[in-house]
C-alpha positions as CSV (number, residue, x, y, z in Angstrom):
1,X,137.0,55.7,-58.8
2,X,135.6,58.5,-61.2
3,X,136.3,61.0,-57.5
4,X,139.7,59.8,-57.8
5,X,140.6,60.2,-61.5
6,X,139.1,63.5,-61.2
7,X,141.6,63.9,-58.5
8,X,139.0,64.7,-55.6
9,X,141.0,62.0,-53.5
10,X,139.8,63.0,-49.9
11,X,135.9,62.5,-51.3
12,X,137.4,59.2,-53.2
13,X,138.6,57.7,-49.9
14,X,135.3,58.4,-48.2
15,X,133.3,56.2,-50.8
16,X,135.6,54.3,-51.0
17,X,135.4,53.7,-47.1
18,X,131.5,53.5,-48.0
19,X,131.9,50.5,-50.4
20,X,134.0,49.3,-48.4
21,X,131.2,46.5,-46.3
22,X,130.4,45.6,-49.8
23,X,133.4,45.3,-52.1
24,X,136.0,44.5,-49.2
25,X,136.7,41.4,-50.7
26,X,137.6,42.6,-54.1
27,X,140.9,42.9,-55.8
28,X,139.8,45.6,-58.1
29,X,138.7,47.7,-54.4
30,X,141.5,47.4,-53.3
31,X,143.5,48.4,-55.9
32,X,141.8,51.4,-56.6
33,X,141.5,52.5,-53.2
34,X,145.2,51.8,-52.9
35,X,146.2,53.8,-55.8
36,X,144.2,56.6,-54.2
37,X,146.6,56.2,-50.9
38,X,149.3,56.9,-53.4
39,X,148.0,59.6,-54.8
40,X,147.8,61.2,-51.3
41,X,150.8,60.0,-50.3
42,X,149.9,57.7,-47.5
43,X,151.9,54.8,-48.0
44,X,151.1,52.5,-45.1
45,X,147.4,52.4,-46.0
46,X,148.7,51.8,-49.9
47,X,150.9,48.7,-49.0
48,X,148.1,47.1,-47.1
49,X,145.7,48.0,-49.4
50,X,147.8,46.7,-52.7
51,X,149.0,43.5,-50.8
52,X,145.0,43.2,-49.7
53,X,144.4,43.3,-54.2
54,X,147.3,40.6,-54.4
55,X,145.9,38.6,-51.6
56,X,142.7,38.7,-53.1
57,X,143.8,37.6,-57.0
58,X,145.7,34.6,-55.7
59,X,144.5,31.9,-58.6
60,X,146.2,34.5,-61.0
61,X,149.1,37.2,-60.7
62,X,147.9,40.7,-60.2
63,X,151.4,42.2,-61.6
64,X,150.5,45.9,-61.8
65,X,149.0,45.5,-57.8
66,X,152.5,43.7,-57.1
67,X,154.3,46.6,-59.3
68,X,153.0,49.7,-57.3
69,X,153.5,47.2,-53.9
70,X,157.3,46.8,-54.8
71,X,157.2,50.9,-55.8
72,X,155.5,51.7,-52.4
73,X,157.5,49.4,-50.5
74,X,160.7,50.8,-51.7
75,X,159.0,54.6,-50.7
76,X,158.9,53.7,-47.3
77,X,162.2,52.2,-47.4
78,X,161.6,48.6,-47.0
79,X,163.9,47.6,-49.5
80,X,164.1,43.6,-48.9
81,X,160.3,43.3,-48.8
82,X,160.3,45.6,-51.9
83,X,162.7,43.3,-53.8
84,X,161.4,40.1,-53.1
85,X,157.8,41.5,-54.3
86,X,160.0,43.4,-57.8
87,X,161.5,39.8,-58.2
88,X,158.6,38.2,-58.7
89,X,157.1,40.6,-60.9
90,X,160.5,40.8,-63.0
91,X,159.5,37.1,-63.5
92,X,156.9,37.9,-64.9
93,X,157.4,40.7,-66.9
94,X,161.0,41.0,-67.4
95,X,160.6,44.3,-65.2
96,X,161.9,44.8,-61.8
97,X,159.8,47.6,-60.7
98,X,162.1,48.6,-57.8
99,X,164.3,49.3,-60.2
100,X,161.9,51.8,-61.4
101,X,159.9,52.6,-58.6
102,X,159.7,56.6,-58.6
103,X,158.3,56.3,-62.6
104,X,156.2,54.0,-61.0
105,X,154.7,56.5,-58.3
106,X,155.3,59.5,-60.9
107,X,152.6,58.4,-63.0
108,X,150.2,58.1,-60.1
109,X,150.8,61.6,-58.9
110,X,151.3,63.2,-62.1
111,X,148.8,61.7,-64.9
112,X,145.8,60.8,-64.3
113,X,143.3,59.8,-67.0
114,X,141.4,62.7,-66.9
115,X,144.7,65.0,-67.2
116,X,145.6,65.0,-70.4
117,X,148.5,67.8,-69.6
118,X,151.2,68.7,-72.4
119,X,150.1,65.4,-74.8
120,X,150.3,66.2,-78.4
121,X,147.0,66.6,-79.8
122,X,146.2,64.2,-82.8
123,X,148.4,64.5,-85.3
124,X,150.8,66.2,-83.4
125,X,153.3,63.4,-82.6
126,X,157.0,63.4,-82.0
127,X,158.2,63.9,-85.0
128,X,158.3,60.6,-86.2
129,X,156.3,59.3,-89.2
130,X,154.4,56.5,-89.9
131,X,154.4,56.7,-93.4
């Protein structure tokens, strides 16, 4: 994960491929790995891999793993299968993330936690005060 935050995603999907005999049958794996399909924008492998975190978490609801399923779904145009998966979420939530799905994607290929980009610094907020 720390290859992938530091956006070195090709070297990310070879440990992850690594780990793979050992953490297969983890959610978190396969959440992480599937995020890092986002990232380099190979969606098949992300679908399976986020619908591999969900199958994984079934005594509880993995809603962000079924939020970036719905959001990768609708990327590759599978709209029913996208909307059935953002239904259940919107349950949830009160989100429907199909409705949302390119933010959804944005924030995997434009912020990751190690780019901090054009935050304010502290101190440095909106404009708003919280006095």
């Amino acid at each position: 994960m720390i290859l992938a935050n530091l956006r070195r995603h090709e070297e990310a999907e070879a440990a992850f491929a690594e780990a793979e005999p050992y953490h297969g049958q983890h959610a978190h794996h396969w959440f992480a790995r599937a995020t890092n399909y986002l990232a380099l924008k190979r969606y098949e492998e992300a679908r399976a891999g986020f619908e591999k975190a969900v199958e994984f978490t079934k005594d509880r609801a993995n809603v962000l793993a079924m939020a970036r399923l719905a959001a990768t779904l609708m990327a590759l145009g599978r709209k029913v299968e996208a909307r059935r998966v953002g239904q259940r979420v919107h349950h949830l939530t009160g989100t429907d993330p199909t409705e949302i799905w390119e933010q959804v994607l944005d924030a995997i290929w434009k912020k990751w936690p190690l780019d901090v980009g054009d935050r304010p610094r502290r101190g440095e907020c909106d404009g708003s005060s919280t006095r």
